[in-house]
N, C-alpha and C positions, 0 to 999 in steps of 0.2 A: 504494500500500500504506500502510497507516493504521501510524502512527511507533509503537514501544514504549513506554512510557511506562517511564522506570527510576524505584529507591526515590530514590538521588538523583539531583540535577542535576549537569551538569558542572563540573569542578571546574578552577577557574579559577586563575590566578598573584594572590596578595594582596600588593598595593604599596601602599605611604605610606596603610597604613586599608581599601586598599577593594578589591574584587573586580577584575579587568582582563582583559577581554577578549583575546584572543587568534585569530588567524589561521592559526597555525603549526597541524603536526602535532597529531594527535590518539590516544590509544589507548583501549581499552577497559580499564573496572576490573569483573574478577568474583569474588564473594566464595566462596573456596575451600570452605565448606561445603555449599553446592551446586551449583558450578560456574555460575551463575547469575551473569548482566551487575545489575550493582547502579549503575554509573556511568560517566563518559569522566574520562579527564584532559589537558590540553593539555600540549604536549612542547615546552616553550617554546624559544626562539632564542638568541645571544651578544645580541641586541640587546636582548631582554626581560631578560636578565639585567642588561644596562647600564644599563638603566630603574630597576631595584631597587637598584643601587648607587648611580646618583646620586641616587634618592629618599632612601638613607639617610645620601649624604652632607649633605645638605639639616639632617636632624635630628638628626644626630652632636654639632654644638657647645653647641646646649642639653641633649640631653638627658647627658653627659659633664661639662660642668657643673655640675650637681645633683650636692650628697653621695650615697655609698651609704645614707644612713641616709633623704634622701629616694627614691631611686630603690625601696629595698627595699617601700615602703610599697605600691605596686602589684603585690608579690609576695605582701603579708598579703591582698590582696583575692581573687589567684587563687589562693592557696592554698584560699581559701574556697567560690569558684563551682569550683573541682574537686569538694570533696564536695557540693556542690547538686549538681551534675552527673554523680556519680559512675555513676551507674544508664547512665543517657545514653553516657558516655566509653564504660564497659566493652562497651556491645552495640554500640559502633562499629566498637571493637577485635574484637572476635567476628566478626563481619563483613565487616572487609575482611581479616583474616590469617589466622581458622579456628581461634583457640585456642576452649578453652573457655571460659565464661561466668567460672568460678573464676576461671581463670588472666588473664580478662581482667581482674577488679574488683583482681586481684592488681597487675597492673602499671597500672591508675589509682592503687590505692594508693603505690606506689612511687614515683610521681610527684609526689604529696603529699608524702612523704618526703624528696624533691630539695629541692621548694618550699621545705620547712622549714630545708634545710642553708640556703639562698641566701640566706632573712631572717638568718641569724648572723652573714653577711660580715665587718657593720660591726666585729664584734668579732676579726674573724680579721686584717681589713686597716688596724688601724691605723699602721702603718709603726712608725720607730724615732727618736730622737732622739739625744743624744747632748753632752754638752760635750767634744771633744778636747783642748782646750786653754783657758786663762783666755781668756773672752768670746770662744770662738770655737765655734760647734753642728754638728754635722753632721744632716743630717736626711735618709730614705726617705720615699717617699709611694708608691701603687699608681694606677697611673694607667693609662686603656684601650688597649686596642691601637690600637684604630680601628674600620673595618668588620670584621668576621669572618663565616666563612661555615661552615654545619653542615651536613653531608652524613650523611642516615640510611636505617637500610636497614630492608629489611620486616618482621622476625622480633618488632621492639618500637619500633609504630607512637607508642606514647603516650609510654611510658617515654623512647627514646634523644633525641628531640627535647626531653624535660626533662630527659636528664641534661647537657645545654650551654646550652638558652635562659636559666633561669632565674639561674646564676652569670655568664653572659657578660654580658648585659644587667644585673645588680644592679650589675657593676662597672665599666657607665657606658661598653660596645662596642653597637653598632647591627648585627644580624645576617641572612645571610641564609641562611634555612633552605630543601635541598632534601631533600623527604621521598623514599623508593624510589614511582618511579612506579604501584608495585603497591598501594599502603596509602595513598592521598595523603589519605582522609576522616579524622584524626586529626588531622594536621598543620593543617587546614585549621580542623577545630574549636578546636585550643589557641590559634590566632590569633585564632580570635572572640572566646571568653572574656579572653586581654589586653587584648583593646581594651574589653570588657565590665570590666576592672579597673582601667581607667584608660593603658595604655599609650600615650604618645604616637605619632600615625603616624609611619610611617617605621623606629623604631627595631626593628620586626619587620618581615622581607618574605619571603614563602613564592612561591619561584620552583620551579613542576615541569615536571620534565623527564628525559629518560635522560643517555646517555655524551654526547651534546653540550654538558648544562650544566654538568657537573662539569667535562669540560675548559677549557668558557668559566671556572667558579671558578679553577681553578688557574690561568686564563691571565692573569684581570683586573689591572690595576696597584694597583686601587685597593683589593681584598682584601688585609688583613693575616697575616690566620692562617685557616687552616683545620682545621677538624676532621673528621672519616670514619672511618666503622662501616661493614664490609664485609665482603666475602671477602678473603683474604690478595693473590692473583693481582692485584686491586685496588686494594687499599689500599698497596702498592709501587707503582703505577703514578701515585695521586693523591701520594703523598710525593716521589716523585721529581721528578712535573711542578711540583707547589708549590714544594718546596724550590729548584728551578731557576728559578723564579720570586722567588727572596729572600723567599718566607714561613713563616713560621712552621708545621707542621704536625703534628698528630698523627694518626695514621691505624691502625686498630684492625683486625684480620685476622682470620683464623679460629681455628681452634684442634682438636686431640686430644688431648681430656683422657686421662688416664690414672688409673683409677683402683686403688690396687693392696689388692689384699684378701690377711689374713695367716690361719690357721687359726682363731686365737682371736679372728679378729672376733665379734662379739657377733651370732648369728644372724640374729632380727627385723631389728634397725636396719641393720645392713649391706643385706639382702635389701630393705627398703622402701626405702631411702634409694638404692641403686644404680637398682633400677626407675623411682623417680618421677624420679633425675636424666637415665636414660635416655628417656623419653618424656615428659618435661614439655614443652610447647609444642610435642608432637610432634617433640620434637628437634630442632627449631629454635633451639640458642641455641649462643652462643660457651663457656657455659660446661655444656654436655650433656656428661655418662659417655658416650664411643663407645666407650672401651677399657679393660676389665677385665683387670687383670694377677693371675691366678691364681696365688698361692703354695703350694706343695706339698697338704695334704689340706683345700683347701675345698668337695669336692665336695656337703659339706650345704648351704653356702650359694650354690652353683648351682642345685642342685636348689629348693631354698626361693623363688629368686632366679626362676626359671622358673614356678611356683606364682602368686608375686603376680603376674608379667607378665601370665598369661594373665586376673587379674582387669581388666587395662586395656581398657576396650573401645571400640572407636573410635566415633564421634557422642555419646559415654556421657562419658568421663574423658578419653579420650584426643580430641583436637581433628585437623581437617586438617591437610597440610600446604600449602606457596603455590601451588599449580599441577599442573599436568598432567605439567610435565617434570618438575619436581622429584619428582612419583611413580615416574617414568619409573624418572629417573638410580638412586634409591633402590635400587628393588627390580633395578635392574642389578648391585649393589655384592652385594648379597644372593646373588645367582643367579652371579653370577663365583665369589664364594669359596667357595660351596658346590661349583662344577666343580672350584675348586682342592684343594679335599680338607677344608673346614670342616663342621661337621656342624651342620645348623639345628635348637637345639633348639625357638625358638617363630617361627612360620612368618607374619609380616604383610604376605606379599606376597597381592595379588590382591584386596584390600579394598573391598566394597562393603556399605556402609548403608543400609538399608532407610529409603524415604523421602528420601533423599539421597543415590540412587543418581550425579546429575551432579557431586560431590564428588571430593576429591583425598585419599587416603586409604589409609592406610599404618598397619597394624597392627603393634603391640610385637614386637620380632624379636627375640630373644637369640641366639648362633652361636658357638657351641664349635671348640673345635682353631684358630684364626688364628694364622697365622704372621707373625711379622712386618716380612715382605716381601710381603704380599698386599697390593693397592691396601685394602681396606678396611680395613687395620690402618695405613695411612701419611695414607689423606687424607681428607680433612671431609666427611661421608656425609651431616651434617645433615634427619637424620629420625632415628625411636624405635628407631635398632637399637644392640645393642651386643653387640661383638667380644670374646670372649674369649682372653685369650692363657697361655698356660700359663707357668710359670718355674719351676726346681727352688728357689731361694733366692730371698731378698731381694735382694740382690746383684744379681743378674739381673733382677728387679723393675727396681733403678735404672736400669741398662742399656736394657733397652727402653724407660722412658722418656723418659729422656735424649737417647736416639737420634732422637727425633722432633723436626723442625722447627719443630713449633709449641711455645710454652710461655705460653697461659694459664691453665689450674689443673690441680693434679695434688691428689689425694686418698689416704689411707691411712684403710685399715678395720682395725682392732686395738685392745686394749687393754691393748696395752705402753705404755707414755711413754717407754722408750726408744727403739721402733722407729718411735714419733711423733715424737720430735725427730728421730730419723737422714730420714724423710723431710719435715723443714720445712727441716733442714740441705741434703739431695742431689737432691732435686726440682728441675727446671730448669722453674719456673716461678713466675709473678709471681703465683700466687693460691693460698695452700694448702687443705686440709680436710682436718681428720682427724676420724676417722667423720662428716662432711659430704659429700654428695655434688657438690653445688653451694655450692662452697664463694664467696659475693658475698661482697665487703667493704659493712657498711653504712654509711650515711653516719657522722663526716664521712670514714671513711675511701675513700680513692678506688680504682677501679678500671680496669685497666689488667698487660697477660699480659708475657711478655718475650719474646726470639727474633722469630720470624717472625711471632710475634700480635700485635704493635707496632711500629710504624714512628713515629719521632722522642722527642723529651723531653717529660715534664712527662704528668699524665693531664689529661684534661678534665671529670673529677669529681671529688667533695669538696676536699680542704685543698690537695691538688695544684695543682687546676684555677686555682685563684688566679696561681699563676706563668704558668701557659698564657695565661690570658686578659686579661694585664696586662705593664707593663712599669714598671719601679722606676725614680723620678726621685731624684736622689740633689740635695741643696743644703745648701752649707756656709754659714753666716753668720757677719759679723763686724760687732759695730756699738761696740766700743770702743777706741779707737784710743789710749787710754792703759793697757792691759792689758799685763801683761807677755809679751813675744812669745818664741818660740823656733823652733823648726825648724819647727814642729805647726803655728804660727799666722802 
């Protein structure tokens, strides 16, 4: 039988520069927009991963070395062949994860945006100085951790692997990145273009693979710190094996946002701003509206809010979502709570696009009456549906969200400022928005949820991420030995 010929080739582990063949396991990559095979990725081994650490220990001491002010110079280059490339990046992203074309050129730009915090460093990490005492200095310096390792997941192929390469590496750590075996054509391309910027080999190694390489990271001696973007169930499983490991780790979970609407939300923007956080990347993100907390008379802006939904159309604005199960699991959550007694007002199960009938695909779902003890008011549904929960007060607003496990971002829709600070005040969560539905922090502020949406200290983006990906050397001097001395010196 004459072989298939895929768009790409197989996508191989990049060590010290260069492409590396592999013997191990293998799987298939199909690109969720038409269920269609686009590529393979190798499922690499503990030993191939061993391969990549000692490659980057190899080129840890010179490139560590080098000032930030040199290292950053290879980041003004890729920030540059990003926009060459931008066209290129986004129908990658389209392609292996199902957003749309928008939402892809959205997150190459975001990536841009990273880029630009990482050339600032120099100016963030110049340490401190200090005379304690007559002719005696205390001094900080930010110095790298060592090897580090990034562990990303599918929903934001381009974006999450820039929001760690480019401050890890400016500040002089040798990384090893494992993209989700589902999305690995991004990862693969932001390592060509480094090396197209000048990155020396080594100090980037793109090792793919499933639950076997993540355990080999967390198991390695020579990994320092790790980082992971994931499901919650996961990201407690890599923090604890890291952490028991003596490293360093931050590991980022899922999340139910909550977002709670008041009478006097401002119609429009409430009603667009809820919809587009509900279905943006198909509801693929950590920071998606799954849960509208309905305060006493907004039923204008359900109704409103039901209106734009059904302008979402799926292959049109609304993008796939990763797979076949993930459609599956979706429209289970869906069809559970409507047995449970929730009433569907907009209906995205059973979605098929014409022309793109082999796709994964899940139309905007809105669902009145949730309770919130039903599974799809407690756990991460991850697609474009969102829950609606009724409360008689504000008060009860907080209450059910507090109540939830997760905490990274909760939102208030009003145009009170008082009932806007009462929810930046009582909100049990690390990311606020008020009339924001998606409420990101841009750079350089960092991001990062609380509760169960984060496991360890420190983020691993913007001003934060400096502490995560460094370690303070502290040196006192003294070079006069006729100074008057006291306790201090």
């Amino acid at each position: 039988m004459e072989a298939v010929s895929l768009k790409y080739s197989e996508t191989k582990n990049y060590i010290g520069g260069q492409l590396v063949d592999s013997n191990n396991r293998q799987m298939d990559v199909y690109s969720p927009l038409t269920g269609e095979k686009i590529s393979t990725v190798v499922l690499s081994s503990a030993t191939e991963l061993d391969h990549a650490v000692q490659t980057a220990k190899k080129a840890l001491p010179a490139w560590a070395n080098l000032t930030v002010k040199e290292r950053i110079q290879i980041f003004f280059k890729y920030r540059q062949l990003l926009e060459e490339n931008r066209d290129e990046l986004a129908a990658l992203v389209s392609e292996e994860n199902g957003k749309t074309i928008g939402e892809a050129y959205a997150e190459v730009d975001k990536g841009i945006e990273l880029t630009e915090f990482a050339v600032s460093l120099p100016q963030l990490t110049q340490g401190e100085i200090l005379e304690v005492s007559k002719g005696v200095e205390c001094r900080t310096e930010y110095k790298p951790v060592g090897i580090v390792a990034s562990i990303t997941p599918f929903n934001f192929p381009h974006m999450v692997p820039n929001w760690t390469i480019p401050n890890a590496l400016s500040l002089g750590n040798c990384m090893i990145l494992k993209p989700s075996e589902m999305v690995p054509l991004s990862a693969m391309r932001i390592a060509e273009l480094l090396k197209e910027a000048g990155l020396p080999d080594g100090v980037l190694n793109v090792v793919n693979g499933d639950k076997e390489i993540v355990e080999a990271i967390c198991d390695h001696p020579d990994i320092a710190a790790v980082s992971f973007v994931g499901s919650t169930k996961v990201a407690q499983i890599v923090y604890k094996r890291a952490s028991m490991n003596l490293k360093r780790c931050a590991a980022l979970g899922g999340a139910k946002n909550h977002l709670i609407v008041l009478p006097d939300a401002h119609l429009e923007m409430a009603a667009t701003n809820i919809a587009a956080s509900m279905s943006g990347c198909a509801g693929q993100r950590c920071m998606a509206a799954s849960a509208m907390v309905a305060v006493g008379g907004v039923q204008h802006i359900i109704d409103r809010l039901c209106e734009v939904s059904k302008t979402i159309i799926p292959g049109d604005n609304l993008g796939s979502v990763i797979s076949l199960a993930a459609k599956e699991r979706i429209e289970k959550y869906i069809t559970e709570a409507e047995q449970a007694g929730a009433k569907v007002l907009v209906d995205g199960r059973n979605t098929v696009v014409e022309g793109k009938e082999g796709g994964y695909y899940v139309g905007p779902t809105v669902i009145d009456y949730v309770t919130p003890d039903m599974a799809i008011a407690k756990e991460e549904v991850f697609g474009p549906v969102l829950s609606i929960i009724r409360a008689k007060d504000i008060d009860e607003a907080f209450e059910i969200e507090n109540s939830s496990e997760y905490g990274n971002a909760a939102a208030i829709f009003t145009q009170s400022g008082g009932f806007a600070r009462e929810a930046m005040d009582k909100a049990s969560a690390g990311m606020i928005g008020v009339n924001i539905g998606v409420p990101v922090p841009r750079e350089p502020f960092s991001f990062g949820g609380w509760n169960d949406s984060k496991f360890g200290a420190h983020d691993i983006t913007g001003k934060s991420s400096i502490d995560f990906w460094t370690q303070i050397k502290k040196t006192t001097v003294k070079w006069n030995p006729e100074a008057r001395t006291n306790w201090m010196s």
